[in-house]
C-alpha positions as CSV (number, residue, x, y, z in Angstrom):
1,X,164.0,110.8,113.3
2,X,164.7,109.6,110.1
3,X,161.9,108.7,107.2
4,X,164.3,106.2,105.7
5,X,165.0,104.3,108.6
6,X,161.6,103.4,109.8
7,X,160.1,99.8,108.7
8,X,157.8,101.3,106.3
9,X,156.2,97.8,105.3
10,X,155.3,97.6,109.2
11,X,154.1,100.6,109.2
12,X,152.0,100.1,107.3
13,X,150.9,96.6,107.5
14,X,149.9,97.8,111.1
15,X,147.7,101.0,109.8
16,X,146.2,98.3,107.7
17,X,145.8,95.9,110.4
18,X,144.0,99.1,112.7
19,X,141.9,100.6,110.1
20,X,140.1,96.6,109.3
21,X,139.7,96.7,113.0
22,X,137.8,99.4,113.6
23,X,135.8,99.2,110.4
24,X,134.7,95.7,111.9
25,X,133.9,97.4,114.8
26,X,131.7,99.4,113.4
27,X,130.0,97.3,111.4
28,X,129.2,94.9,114.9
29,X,128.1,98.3,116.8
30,X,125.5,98.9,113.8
31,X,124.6,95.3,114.0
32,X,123.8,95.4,117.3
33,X,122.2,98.2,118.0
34,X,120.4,99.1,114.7
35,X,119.9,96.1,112.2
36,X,119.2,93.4,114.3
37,X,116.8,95.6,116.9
38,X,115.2,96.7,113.5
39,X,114.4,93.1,112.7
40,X,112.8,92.1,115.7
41,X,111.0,95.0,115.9
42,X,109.5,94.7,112.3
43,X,108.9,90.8,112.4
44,X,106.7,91.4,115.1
45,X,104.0,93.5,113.5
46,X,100.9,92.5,112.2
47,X,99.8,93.4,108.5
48,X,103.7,93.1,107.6
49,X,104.1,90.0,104.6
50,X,108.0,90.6,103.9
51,X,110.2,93.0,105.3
52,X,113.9,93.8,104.7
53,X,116.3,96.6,106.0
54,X,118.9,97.9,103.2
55,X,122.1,100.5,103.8
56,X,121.6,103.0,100.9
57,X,124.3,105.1,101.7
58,X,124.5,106.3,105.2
59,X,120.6,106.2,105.3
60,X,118.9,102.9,106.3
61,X,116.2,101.8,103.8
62,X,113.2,99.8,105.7
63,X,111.5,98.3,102.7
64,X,107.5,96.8,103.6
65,X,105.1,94.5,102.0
66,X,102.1,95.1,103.6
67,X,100.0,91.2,103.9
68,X,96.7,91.1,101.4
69,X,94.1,92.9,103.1
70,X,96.3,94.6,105.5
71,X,95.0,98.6,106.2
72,X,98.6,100.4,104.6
73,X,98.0,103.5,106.8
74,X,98.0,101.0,110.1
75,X,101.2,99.3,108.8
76,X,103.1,102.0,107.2
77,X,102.0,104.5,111.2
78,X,103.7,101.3,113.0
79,X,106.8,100.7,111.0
80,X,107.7,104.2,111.2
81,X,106.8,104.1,114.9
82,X,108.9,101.6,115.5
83,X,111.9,102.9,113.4
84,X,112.0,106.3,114.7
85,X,112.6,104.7,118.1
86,X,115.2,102.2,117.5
87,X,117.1,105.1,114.9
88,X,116.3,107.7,117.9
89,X,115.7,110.3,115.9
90,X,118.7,109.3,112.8
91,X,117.4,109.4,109.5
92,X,115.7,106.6,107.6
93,X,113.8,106.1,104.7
94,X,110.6,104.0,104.5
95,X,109.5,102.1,101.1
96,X,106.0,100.4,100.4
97,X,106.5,97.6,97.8
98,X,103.7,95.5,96.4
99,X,103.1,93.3,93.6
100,X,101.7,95.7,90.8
101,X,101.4,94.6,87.2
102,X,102.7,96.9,84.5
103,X,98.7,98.3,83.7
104,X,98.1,98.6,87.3
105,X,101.5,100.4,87.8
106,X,100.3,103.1,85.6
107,X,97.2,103.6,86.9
108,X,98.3,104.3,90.4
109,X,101.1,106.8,88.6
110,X,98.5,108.3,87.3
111,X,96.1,108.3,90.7
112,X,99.4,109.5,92.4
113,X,98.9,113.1,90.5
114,X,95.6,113.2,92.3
115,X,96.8,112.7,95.5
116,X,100.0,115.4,95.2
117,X,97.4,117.8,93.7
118,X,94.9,117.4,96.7
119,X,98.2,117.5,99.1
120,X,98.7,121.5,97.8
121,X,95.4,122.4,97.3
122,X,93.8,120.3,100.8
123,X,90.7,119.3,98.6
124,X,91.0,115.6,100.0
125,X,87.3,115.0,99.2
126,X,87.4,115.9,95.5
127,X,90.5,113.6,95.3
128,X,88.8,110.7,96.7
129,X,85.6,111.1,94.4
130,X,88.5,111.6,91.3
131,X,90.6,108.7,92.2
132,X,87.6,106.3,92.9
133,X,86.4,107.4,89.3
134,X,89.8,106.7,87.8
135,X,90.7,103.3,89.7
136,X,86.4,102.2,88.3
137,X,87.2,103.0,84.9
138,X,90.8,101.4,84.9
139,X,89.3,98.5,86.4
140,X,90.8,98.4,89.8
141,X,89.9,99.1,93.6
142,X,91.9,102.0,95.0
143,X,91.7,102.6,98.7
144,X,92.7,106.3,100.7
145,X,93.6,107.1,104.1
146,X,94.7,110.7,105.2
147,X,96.2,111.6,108.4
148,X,98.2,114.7,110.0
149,X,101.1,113.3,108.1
150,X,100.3,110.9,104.4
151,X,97.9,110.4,102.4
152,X,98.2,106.3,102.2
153,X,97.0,104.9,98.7
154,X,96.6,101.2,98.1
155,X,95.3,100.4,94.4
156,X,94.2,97.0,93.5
157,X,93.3,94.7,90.3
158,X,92.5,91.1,91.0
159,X,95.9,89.7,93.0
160,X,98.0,92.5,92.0
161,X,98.5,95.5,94.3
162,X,100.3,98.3,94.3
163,X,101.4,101.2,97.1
164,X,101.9,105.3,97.3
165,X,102.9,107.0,100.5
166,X,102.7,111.0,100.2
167,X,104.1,113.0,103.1
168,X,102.2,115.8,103.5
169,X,103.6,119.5,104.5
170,X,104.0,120.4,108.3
171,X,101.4,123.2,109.3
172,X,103.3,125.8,111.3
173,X,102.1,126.1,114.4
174,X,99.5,128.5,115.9
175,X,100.8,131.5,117.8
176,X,101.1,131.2,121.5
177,X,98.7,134.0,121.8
178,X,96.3,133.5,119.1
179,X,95.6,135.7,116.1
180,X,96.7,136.5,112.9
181,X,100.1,135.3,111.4
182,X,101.6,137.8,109.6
């Protein structure tokens, strides 16, 4: 066959024409069966004010605003519930937004240290007394939750509120037949 005697604008107007086609394709698969299952999921949970999913990449970005009031561990355990089903198992990345002030943004920066330092060290009481300390003195409220996985913070001053999720370190497991670890 000869290279010069092929119809190259055909060629490829038609590789054009295919590529489009299944790029579209794609884009309705992940529509169906990710975004939109995503939404419902997440406009029916309580505690949620505003949610909004957001392709960073190939990773999906769930951004939350938890409702005034709302407990942040509760919300944030639920969202990711709910994600890690629809994704089954596909990576995602969860983000708390609030309404934080620029004082009130530094403080829980500063909180935030407290939390990572009592994440390494597992002194969770000595962070709460610190951080309740700290929040007093700035003039704000903050509020802690730990479980197997976070440490949930939720700092507020007047209206303004502002969020941290920490993840915390997997334990290894125990051995099967007790003991020491080496």
């Amino acid at each position: 066959m000869n290279l010069r005697q092929l119809r190259w604008p055909v060629v490829l107007a038609s590789l054009a024409v295919t590529l489009a086609g299944l790029f579209g394709a794609g884009r309705l698969v992940r529509s169906q069966t990710v975004d939109q299952p995503l939404l419902t999921a997440l406009s029916g949970l309580d505690g949620l004010s505003s949610y909004q999913v957001v392709q960073v990449g190939t990773v999906p970005e769930v951004e939350v605003h938890p409702a005034p009031g709302s407990n942040l561990r509760e919300v944030y355990t639920e969202v990711d519930r709910q994600v890690r089903v629809i994704l089954r198992g596909g990576q995602y990345e969860i983000k708390v937004t609030g309404n934080p002030t620029a004082e009130l943004e530094q403080v829980a920066e500063r909180l935030i240290l407290f939390v990572h330092e009592a994440v390494a060290t597992g002194a969770f009481s000595a962070m709460a007394d610190r951080i309740a300390d700290e929040a007093a003195a700035a003039g704000a409220e903050a509020h802690m939750a730990v479980d197997e996985q976070r440490v949930y913070l939720t700092v507020r001053q007047g209206d303004a509120c502002a969020y941290r999720v920490v993840e915390r370190p997997a334990r290894p497991a125990a051995p099967a037949g007790g003991g020491i670890v080496p």
